[in-house]
N, C-alpha and C positions, 0 to 999 in steps of 0.2 A: 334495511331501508324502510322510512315510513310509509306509505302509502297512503292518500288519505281516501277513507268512504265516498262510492257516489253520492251524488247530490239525490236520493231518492223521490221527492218531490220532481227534481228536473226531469228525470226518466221516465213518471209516471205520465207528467206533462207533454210529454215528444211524441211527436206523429207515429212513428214508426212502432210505439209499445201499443197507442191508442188503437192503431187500423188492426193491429196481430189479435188484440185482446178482445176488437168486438167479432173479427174473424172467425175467432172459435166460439164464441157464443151465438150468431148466426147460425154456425152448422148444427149447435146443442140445439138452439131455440130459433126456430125459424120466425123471422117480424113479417114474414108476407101473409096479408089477408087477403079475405075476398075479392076486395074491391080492388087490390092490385091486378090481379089475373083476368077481373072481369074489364078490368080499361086499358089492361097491356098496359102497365109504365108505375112506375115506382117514385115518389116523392120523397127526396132527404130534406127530414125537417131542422134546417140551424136554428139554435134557440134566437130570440129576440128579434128574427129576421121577418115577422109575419105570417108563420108559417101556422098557426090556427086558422086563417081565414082560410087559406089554401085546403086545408085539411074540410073545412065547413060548405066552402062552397063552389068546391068539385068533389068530392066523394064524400059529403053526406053526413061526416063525422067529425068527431076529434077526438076518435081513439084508435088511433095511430100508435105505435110501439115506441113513443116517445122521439128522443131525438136518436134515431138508426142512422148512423153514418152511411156510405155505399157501401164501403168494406163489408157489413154484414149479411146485404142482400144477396151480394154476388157468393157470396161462402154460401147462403142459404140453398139457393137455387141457382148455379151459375147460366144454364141453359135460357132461363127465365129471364135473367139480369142481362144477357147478350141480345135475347130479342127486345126487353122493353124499353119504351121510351123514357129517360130515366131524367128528372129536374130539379131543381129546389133555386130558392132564389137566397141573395146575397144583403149586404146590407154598408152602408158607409163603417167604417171600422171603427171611428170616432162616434157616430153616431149611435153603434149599436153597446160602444162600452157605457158611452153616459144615461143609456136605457138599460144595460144590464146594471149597472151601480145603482140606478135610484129604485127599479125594480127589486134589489135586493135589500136594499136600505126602508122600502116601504113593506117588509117582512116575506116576499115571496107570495107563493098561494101554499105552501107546505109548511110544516117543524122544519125540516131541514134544510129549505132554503134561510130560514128565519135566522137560525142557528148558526149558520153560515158566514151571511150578513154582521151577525152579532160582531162572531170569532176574527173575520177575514177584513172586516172593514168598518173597526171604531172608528173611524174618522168624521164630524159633521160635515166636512168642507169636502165636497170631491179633486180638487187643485192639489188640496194636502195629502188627499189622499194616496193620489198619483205621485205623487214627489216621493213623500212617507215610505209607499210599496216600491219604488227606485233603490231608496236609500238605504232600507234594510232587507233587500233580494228576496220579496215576498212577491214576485211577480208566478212563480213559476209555481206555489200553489194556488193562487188565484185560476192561474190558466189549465187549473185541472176539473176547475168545477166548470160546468155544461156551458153555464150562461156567459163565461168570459171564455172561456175555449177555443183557440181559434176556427173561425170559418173554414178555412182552407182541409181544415184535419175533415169535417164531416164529408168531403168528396174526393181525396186523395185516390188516387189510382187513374191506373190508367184504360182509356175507351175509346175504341177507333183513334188510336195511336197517340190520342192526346194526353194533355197532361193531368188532369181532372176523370174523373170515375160517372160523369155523366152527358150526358147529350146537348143539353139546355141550362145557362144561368140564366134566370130574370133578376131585377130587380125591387128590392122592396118600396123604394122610392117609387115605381112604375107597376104597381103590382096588376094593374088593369092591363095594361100593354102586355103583361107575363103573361098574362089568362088567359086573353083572347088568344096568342102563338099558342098555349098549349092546348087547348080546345080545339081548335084550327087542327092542330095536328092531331090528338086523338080523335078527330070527329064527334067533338061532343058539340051541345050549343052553348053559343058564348054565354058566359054568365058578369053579373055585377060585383066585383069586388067589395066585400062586405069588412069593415075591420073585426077582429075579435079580440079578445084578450088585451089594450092596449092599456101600456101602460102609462099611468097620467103625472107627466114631469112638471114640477111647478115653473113657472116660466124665470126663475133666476139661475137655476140649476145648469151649468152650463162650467166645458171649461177653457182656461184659458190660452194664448197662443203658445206658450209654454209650457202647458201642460197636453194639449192636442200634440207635440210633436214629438212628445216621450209615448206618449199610446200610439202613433204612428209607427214610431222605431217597433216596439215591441210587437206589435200587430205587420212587419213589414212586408209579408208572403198573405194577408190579409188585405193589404194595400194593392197589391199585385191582383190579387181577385177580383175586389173592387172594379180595378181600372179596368178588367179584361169583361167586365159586365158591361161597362159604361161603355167599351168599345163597341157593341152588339157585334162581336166576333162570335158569340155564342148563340 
């Protein structure tokens, strides 16, 4: 009987290899710093979701362990990760693909984003591009690099019985609204959300009703997020 090979790529791609994989590199390499311990609470940063300002203008930096899922924290330090206040905020899923696409198409800030960009998306036209990665099942290593990866994989697990690995979603669209709740709650003083790192989309770039509703499908437990932000159930 033939059998045929995993999809490699798809496995790499799936929640469940992602949270195990950064699970045991938390407990190798611990991502909590100072500034975590010293404000009680942990920020997971999803890429394209704003999360440099966050990083700038509540603790001072933006050298943060990159994008650290929860899965990591809680391996690193579980007693730590149970007491702190734990957030990161979220992003429209459409939104955050046509900023991860032009971000990577405008070469990244690294070789390997550049490289990436080159390999994973010849395409000028992002409409084609969407179609193009449909048509020949290139969706599933797209969704292994950071910045298309879905949202949902960086807070997977579960906390105070829910279904998310953290306390608090904000939103990026509301990132002033986020700060003040989180300030508020760690007893810090509120501060002015400040942008960093934004990426500058030339104003045609954009996609179409057709094509928003194939990144919807694919992004659909992203969509789910989304909406449970917008609900401020969080």
């Amino acid at each position: 009987m033939n059998v045929s090979p995993p999809n490699m790529d798809r496995l790499r791609a799936s929640e469940p290899v992602f949270r195990a994989r950064w699970m045991l590199r938390g407990k190798r390499h611990s991502p909590l710093q100072d500034f975590h311990y010293a404000t009680n609470s942990i920020f997971v940063h999803i890429p394209k979701c704003g999360g440099m300002s966050v990083l700038r203008n509540l603790y001072g930096t933006q050298k943060q362990h990159g994008h650290t899922p929860a899965a990591a924290y809680r391996s690193a330090d579980p007693a730590f990760y149970k007491s702190a206040f734990v957030f990161t905020f979220v992003r429209d899923p459409i939104a955050r693909f046509v900023s991860a696409y032009t971000f990577l198409k405008q070469g990244g800030v690294n070789d390997q984003d550049r490289e990436f960009g080159q390999r994973a998306l010849p395409w000028d036209n992002m409409d084609e591009a969407v179609i193009e990665l449909g048509n020949h099942k290139k969706w599933d290593t797209l969704l292994r690099w950071k910045h298309f990866r879905p949202q949902y994989h960086f807070v997977s697990g579960h906390r105070a019985g829910g279904k998310y690995g953290v306390d608090f979603i904000g939103r990026q669209d509301q990132m002033q609204d986020g700060l003040d709740y989180i300030c508020d709650r760690l007893g810090h003083p509120r501060l002015v959300a400040k942008s960093v790192n934004v990426t500058k989309r030339p104003a045609d770039v954009a996609l179409s009703a057709e094509t928003q509703a194939i990144v919807a499908e694919k992004y659909a437990a992203d969509m789910e997020l989304w909406d449970l932000a917008k609900s401020g159930a969080f």
